[in-house]
C-alpha positions, 0 to 999 in steps of 0.5 A: 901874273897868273890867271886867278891874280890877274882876275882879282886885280882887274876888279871886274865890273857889274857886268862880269859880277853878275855872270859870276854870281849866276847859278851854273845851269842858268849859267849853262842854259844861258851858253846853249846858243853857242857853236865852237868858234872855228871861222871857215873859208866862205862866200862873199857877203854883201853890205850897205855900209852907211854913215849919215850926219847931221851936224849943229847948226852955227858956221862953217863946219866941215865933216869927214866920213871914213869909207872902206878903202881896203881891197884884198882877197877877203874884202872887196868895194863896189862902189861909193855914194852920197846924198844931202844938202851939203854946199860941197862934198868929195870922196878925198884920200889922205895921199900919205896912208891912203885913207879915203873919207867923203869930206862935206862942207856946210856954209855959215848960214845953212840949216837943216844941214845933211849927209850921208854916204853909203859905200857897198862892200862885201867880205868874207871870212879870213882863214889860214892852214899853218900846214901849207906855205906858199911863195908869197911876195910883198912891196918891200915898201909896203913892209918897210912901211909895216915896220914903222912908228907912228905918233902913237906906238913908237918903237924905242923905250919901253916898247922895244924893251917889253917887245924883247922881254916877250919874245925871249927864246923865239927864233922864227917870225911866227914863234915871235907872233905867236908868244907877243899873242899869247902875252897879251891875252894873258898878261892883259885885260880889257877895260870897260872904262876906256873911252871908245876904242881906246887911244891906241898909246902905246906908252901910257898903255905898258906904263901900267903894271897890267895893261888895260884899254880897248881895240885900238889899244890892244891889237895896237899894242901886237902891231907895236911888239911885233914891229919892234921885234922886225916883224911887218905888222898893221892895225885895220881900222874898221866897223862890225856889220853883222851878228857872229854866226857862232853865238858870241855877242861880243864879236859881232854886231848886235843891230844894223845900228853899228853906230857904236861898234867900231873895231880895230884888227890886225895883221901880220906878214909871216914868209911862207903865208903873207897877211895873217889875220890877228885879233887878240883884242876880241880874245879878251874881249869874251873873256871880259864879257861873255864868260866868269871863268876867263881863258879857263872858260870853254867858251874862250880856248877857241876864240883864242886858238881861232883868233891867231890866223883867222877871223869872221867877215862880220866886219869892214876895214876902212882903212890900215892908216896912222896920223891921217891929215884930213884933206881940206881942213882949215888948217893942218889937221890930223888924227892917229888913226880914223875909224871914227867920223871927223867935224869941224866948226868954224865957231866951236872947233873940233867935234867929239867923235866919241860922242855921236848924239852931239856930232850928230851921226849914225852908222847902219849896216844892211846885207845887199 
């Protein structure tokens, strides 16, 4: 569907209204601030990463608090702790994905009820130069593992089927990342409606005519095409830190309240260049919310160009994991993924881990 079809299809909302209505040099002014995005190789940055909660009162409740548990060259944990009057608390690990999350206890009658856990990081910027390969090796577990369904994107019916439409003519691993890529970013969009990150369902998701959702969605939809094309990929699960050193809003955080500024990456294994960095969620989202002309917009060709290799270390994983089970749950209990904290009352059940004012949580992040 061509660009100016798909911008009158998506009816953009207030937001996007408003930058189409601005006259071009308020427009332009409004832009100054901008540097052409280009991530470089960096230095380690440090962060304090902290989740705090503190739940309603009324039974026994238990709740569960992602932690980075991702190390690789371009991030790193120094350590984890935690503080409050829970009856018990324990850095646990899901031992089938990985995940690891600080799960507490409160007893039935306890008030006041706190925790908190704060995990030290730090990153840096993720790049890649397509001019040079490299003989780089991989578990063949690990990529037996990247190439697997999961209860949200499995990789039969209508997955396999766009999967084989979108790739046509693609002879190499990286032709194939390359054109699921540039498919979503163009054939795509994101929706401003979907809750949180979006559910990640790869089926409902292709069953509309022009895809719409969030992170978890998108970047989920290239991990699922790209599987289904037998290219190893993974969703990274995660949190923005820090503002982006470019000017864009929309890929960084706006505060050290992050509470609300959970981001879903990508990756993919490529011979000749191991992991690569893959993000074209945050591709659509300037396109959405920071410009009124789409991929058209100057502001958009080098996020998009950037994106297919590279990223900002603005950002922590916590964890790279599908259908995690949450250890120490009454009963066996699962999510597609876990980016968000988790609750569980005795009394009134699962928590809604969209809505943070009445779970209650908040997550800060701090340079170190």
């Amino acid at each position: 569907m061509p660009l100016t079809s798909r911008r009158a299809v998506l009816k953009l909302g207030v937001a996007a209204a408003a930058m189409v209505a601005m006259p071009r040099l308020v427009l332009a002014a409004a832009q100054s601030a901008y540097r052409h995005y280009a991530p470089q190789a960096s230095d380690w940055r440090g962060f304090d990463l902290s989740t705090s909660v503190t739940p309603p009162d009324g039974g026994a409740t238990s709740v569960w608090l992602p932690i980075p548990s991702v190390d690789t060259p371009w991030q790193r944990t120094l350590g984890t702790k935690w503080t409050g009057n829970a009856a018990s608390a324990e850095v646990v690990t899901d031992p089938a994905t990985g995940a690891s999350m600080l799960h507490a206890r409160f007893d039935a009658a306890q008030t006041d009820r706190k925790v908190e856990v704060t995990t030290r990081v730090e990153t840096r910027n993720r790049t890649i130069d397509w001019s040079k390969k490299s003989d780089v090796h991989e578990d063949p577990a690990v990529l037996k593992e990247a190439l697997a369904s999961s209860s949200i994107a499995p990789l039969d019916g209508i997955v396999a089927e766009t999967a084989r439409r979108v790739t046509a003519g693609a002879t190499t691993d990286v032709e194939k990342v390359r054109a699921i890529y540039n498919w979503i970013v163009a054939s795509c969009f994101r929706n401003v409606d979907t809750p949180g990150c979006g559910s990640g369902d790869l089926k409902a998701l292709l069953a509309s005519a022009t895809p719409g959702g969030k992170c978890a969605d998108l970047n989920g939809l290239f991990v699922g095409l790209a599987r289904a094309s037998g290219v190893p990929a993974r969703d990274i699960y995660g949190v923005r830190l820090a503002a982006s050193e470019f000017g864009y809003s929309q890929v960084g955080a706006s505060s050290p309240d992050v509470t609300s500024a959970q981001h879903c990456r990508a990756e993919t294994w490529l011979e000749g260049y191991g992991w690569v960095a893959m993000d074209p969620a945050d591709v659509l989202k300037v396109m959405r919310k920071e410009t009124d002309r789409w991929i058209r917009d100057p502001l958009v060709a080098p996020v998009d160009a950037a994106l297919f290799g590279n990223w900002e270390g603005n950002w922590v994983a916590y964890n790279m994991a599908h259908d995690v089970v949450l250890p120490g749950a009454a009963s066996a209990t699962s999510v597609p993924f876990l980016m968000y904290p988790q609750g569980l009352a005795e009394r009134s059940g699962r928590f809604d881990e969209l809505d943070a004012k009445a779970f209650s949580y908040k997550i800060t992040a701090a340079a170190a």
